[in-house]
N, C-alpha and C positions, 0 to 999 in steps of 0.2 A: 504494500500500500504506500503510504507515506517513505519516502525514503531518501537521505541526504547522504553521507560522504563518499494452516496448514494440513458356510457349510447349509447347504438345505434343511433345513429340519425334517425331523423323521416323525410322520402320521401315528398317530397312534388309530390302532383299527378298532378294538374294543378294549372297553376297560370296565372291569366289575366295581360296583360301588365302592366297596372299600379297598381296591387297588390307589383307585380315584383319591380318596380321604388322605391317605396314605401319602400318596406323591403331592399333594398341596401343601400338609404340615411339611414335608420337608423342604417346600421352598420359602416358608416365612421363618425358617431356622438359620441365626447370624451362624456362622463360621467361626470356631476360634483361632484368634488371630495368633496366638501361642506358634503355633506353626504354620509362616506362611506358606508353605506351599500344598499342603493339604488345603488349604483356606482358598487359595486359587483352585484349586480341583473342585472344591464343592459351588465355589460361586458358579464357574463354568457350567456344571452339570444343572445348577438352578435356572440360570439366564438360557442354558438352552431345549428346556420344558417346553412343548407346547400351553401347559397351562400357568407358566407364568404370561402375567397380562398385566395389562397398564395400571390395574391398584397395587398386584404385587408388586412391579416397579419402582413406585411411589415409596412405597414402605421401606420394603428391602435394599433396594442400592441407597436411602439416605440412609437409615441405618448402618449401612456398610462404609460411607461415607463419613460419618460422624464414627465410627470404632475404627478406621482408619486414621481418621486424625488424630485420636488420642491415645494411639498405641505408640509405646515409645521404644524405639527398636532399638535403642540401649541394653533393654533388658533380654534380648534374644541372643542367643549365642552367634558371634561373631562369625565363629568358621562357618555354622553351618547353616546363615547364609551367604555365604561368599560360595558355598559349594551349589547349592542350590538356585542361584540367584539367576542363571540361563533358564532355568523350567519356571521358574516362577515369572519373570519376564515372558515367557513363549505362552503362556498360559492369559496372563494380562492382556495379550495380541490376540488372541483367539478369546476370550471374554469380548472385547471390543468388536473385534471380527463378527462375532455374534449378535452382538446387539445393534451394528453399526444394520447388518440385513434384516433386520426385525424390524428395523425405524418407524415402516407404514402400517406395522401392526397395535403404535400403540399412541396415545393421546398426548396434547402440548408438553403437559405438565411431566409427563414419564419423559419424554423425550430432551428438554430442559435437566433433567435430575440426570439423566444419560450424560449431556453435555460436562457436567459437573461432574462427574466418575471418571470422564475418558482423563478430564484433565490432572486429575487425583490418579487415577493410573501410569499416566503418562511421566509424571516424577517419581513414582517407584517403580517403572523400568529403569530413567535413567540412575536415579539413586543405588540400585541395585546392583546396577552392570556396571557402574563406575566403582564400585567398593572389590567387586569382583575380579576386576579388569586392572584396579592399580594405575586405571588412570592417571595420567597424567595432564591435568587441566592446564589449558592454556589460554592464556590472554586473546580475544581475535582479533588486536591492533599486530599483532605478531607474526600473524597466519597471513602468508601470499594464496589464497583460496585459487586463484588460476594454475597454480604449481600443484595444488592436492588431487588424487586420485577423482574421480568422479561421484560424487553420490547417486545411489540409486543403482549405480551399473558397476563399478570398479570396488575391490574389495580392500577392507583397512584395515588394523586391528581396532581403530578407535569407532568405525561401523557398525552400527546396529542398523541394520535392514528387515525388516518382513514385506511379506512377498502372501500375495493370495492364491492357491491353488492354479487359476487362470493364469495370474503373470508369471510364473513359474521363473526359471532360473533366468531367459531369453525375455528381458522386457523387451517386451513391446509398445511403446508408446502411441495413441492415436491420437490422430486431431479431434478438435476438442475435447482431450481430457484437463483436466483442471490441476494444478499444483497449487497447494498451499502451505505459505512458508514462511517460516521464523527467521528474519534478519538477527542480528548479531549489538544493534544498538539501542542505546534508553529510547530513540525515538520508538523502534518498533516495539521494548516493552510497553511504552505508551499508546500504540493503536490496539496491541492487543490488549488495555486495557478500560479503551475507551467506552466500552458498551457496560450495560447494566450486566450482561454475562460476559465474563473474561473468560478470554480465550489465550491458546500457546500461538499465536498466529498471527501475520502481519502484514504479508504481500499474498497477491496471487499472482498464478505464472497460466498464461492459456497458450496451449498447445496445437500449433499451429503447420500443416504440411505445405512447402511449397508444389505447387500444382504441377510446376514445370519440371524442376531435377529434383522431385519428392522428399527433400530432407526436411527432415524436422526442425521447426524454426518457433521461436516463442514469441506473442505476442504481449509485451506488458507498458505499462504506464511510470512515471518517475520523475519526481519531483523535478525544475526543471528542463526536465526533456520532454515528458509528453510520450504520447503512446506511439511505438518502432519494436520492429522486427531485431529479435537478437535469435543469435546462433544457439542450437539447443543447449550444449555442452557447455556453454560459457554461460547458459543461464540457470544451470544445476550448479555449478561450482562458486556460484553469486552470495557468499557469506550467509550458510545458513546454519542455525544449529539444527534446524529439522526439518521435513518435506511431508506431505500429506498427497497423496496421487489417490484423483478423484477419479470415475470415467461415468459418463453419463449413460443412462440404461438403452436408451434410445442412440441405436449408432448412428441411422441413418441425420436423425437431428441435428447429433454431435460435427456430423459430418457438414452439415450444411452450415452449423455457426459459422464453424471457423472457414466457411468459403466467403460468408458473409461481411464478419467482420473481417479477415483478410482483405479482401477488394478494398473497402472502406480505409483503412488503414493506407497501403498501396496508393489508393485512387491521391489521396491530402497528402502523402506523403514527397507522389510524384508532382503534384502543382506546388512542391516547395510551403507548405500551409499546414503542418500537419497538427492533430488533435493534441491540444493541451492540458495539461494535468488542472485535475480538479480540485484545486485547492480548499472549497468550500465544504467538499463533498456533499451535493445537490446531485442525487439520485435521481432528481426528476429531469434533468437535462443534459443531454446523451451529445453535446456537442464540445463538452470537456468530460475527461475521464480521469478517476482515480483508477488504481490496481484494480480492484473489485468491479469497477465500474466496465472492463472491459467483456472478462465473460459475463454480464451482466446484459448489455446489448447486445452481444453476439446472438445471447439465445431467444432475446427478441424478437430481432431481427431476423434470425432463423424459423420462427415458429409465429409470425403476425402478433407477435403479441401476450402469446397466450401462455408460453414459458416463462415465467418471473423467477426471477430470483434477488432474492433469496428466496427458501422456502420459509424459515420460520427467521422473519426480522427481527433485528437486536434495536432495540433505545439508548439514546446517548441520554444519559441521567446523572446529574450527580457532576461532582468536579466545574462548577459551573464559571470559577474563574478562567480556569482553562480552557475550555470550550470557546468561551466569550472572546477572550484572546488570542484564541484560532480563527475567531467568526464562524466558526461553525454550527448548525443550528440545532439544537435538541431536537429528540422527539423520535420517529423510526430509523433505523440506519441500515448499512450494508458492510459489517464487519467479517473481514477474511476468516476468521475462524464458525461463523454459522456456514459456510459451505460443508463442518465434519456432522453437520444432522439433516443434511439434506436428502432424501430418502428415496429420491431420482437418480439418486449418484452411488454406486458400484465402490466399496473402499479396495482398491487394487495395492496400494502397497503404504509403506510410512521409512522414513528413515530419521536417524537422533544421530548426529556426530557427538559422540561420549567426552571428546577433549572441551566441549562447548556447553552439555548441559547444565554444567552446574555455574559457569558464568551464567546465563539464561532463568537459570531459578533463584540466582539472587537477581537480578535487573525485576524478575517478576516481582519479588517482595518488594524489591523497595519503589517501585511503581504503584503497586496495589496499596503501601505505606503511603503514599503521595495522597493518591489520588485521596483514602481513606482521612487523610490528616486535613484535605481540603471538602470533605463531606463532614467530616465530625465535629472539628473546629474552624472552620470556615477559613481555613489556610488561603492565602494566593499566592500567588508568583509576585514578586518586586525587581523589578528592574535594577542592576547595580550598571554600574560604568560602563561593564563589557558586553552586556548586553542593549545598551543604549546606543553605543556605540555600533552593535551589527546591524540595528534595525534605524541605524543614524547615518551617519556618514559613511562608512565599511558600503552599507547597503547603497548609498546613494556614488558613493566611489567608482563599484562594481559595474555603475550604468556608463562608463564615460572612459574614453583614452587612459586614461590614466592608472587605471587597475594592474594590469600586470607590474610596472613602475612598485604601487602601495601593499599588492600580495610579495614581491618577492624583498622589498625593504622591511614589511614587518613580519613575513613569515606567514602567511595566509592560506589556509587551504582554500581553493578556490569552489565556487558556487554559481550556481545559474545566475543573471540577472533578473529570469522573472519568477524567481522565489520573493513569496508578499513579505513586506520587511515586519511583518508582527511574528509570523512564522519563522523567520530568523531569530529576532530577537527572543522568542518562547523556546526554539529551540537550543538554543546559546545556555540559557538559565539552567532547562533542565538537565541538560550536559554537565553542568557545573555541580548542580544540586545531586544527580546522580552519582558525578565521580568520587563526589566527598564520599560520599555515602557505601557504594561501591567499594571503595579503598577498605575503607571500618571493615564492613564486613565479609571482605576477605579476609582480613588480619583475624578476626571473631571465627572465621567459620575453623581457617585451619587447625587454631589453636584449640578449638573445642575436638576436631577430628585427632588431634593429638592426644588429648586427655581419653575423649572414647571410642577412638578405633574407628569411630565412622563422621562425616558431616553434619552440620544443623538441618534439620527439618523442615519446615515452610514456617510450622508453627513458632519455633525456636529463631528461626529470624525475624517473625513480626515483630517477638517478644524483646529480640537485641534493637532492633530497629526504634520500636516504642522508649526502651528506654535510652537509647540517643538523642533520640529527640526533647525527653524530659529534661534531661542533662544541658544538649546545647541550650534548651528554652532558659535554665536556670541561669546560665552563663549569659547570656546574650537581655536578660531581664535585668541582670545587674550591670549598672554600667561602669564598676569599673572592670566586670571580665568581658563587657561586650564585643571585643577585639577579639578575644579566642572565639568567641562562636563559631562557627562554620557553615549553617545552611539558614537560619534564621533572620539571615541581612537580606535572604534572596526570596523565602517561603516562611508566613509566618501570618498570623492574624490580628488584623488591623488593631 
């Protein structure tokens, strides 16, 4: 999106009454989390009942949801999950896998609580396979991503792939299939926070064949540049921590989007005019596009109208300094992560580069710490110097001869000219605000992995988070430590 520098079930034919009785009690029965990978065995065999239905849903994944959060894997023996931690992950996949082809079988609210599970899953695969694995987590300021192996297709140790029976070992990519993908920066923990449901997700990638010499070519949007044709392989290697490969159930459809939107793209691109990114993000007008915005019209366009997407819309709620300062509007939205409950879409495969998720689950805490600190206490963002200065002069520099001269005198990485200078200047801050923060809890995370053999939690970084922020508030409330503070000069309530 935003972006600057994601087994058939088997008929039962009869069943005696109290066969019946029988296999319902055992699907409102929690799992003991004591052992997880017994605990994955039985959620799988529950989620894939035919009589589990959308009230069991409701019940039983929050339940699982709330005893997953509060189980604290400190207390499970070490080795044995570090031995276990490949089945237990392969299991999470095929839980997901399962419920991901059930989607049309069950109601809003089941499917919402779904959403919420995958993403609670999805940190104990990578949790798990990084404790396993011996990981070695690295910075992605670090990582040349055109030099690294492929995702998706090329094999790594730091790889995690699943793969759906159909895509088997030989992907096969089609046109219009859909990628959904987690960039590497606090901007993208910040779209995929922006919705009233958070999501691991932050750009889409639409998949696109040339007509002519059939290779596979992606068509995406970017802050700006605006929406172009990129090369497939250099758009999989594009700084992700993880990939989501959608395909749509209807080939022939599929097929026709990306003819549709192809020409469109092609036609603006070849009169030198091409579509520009969608800063506002205005869903309702298809003559500027964000990320999301692209398979969005394609399947429009393909189908008169009558394929929409999203299937189930996210709300931009909440955070409302932020927004405001985006100019972005409240109310329905099209966030890259509702493409994972969309129930017209095939889940064909997923990939997590293990050196990145745990960079990725803190950016997520302390985003969802943001955002939280400007819902609860009415936090905003405050403009300091240097952020004044990007949506100031930097910005107004940028427009005029003189830019290359003022980037390579003071060191500037360079940026579009028609990025909006409020969008600079919000993005400036949170950079700032994040890397403070980011720093901390790196130093917090290791030293606790030192002490217990494993990383902080999601919960255990709120916890480090919240009380940073007490601490900086105390500092920064007296003034004569106002000087040490660190995030409170930038975020902080009126």
């Amino acid at each position: 999106m935003l972006k600057l520098n994601l087994t058939p079930l088997l008929l039962l034919t009869s069943l005696s009454c109290t066969q019946t009785q029988r296999h319902v009690a055992s699907v409102v029965t929690q799992p003991e989390l004591g052992d997880l990978l017994k605990a994955s065995e039985e959620i799988l065999e529950t989620v894939e009942s035919p009589s589990f239905n959308s009230q069991m849903c409701k019940t039983y994944l929050k339940d699982v949801e709330k005893n997953l959060d509060n189980l604290d894997l400190k207390t499970l023996p070490l080795g044995e999950l570090k031995n276990q931690a490949q089945r237990i992950a392969d299991n999470s996949w095929r839980i997901r896998s399962v419920l991901h082809s059930r989607l049309m079988d069950f109601d809003q609210s089941c499917v919402y609580q779904i959403q919420s599970n995958f993403r609670q899953f999805r940190f104990i695969e990578d949790y798990l396979l990084e404790i396993a694995n011996n990981v070695e987590h690295q910075s992605p300021d670090k990582i040349d991503f055109q030099k690294q192996p492929i995702p998706m297709k090329d094999s790594s140790p730091t790889f995690y792939v699943n793969r759906t029976t159909e895509a088997g070992k030989d992907l096969k990519f089609e046109a219009g299939d859909v990628l959904v993908t987690r960039g590497v920066s606090f901007l993208s923990g910040m779209i995929a926070r922006l919705g009233s449901r958070a999501t691991q997700f932050s750009h889409i990638v639409f998949v696109d064949r040339d007509s002519k010499t059939q290779e596979l070519k992606t068509i995406e949007s970017y802050v700006g540049v605006g929406v172009d044709f990129y090369d497939f392989d250099f758009a999989l290697k594009n700084e992700n921590a993880r990939i989501l490969w959608l395909r749509n159930k209807d080939k022939s459809l599929a097929r026709k989007a990306s003819s549709k939107i192809s020409k469109l793209v092609k036609d603006r691109l070849d009169q030198k005019n091409p579509i520009k990114y969608d800063y506002e993000l205005n869903f309702k007008d298809p003559t500027t596009m964000s990320c999301a915005e692209v398979s969005q019209v394609a399947y429009e366009m393909a189908s008169e109208g009558q394929f929409k997407i999203p299937y189930y819309p996210n709300e931009i709620s909440g955070a409302e300094s932020l927004v405001s300062r985006l100019k972005i509007a409240p109310g329905p939205t099209y966030e890259p992560g509702d493409m994972e409950i969309d129930p017209r879409f095939e889940l064909m495969g997923e990939f997590q580069d293990l050196r990145l998720t745990r960079d990725s689950r803190q950016k997520d805490a302390i985003m969802s710490e943001i955002f939280r600190w400007m819902n609860d206490y009415d936090y905003k963002l405050v403009d300091n110097m240097k952020s004044k200065m990007a949506g100031g002069i930097i910005w107004k520099v940028r427009r005029t001869f003189l830019w290359p001269l003022v980037k390579k005198t003071l060191k500037l990485d360079d940026f579009s000219k028609e990025i909006p200078k409020n969008m600079l200047s919000t993005v400036t801050l949170i950079n700032q605000i994040g890397g403070v923060l980011v720093e901390d809890m790196k130093s917090l995370d290791l030293a606790f992995e030192k002490k217990h053999g494993i990383p902080m939690n999601a919960q255990e970084m709120q916890q480090a988070l919240e009380k940073y922020r007490q601490d900086d508030l105390k500092l920064y409330a007296n003034k004569k430590t106002r000087k040490l503070a660190k995030i409170h000069s930038m975020l902080r309530a009126k």
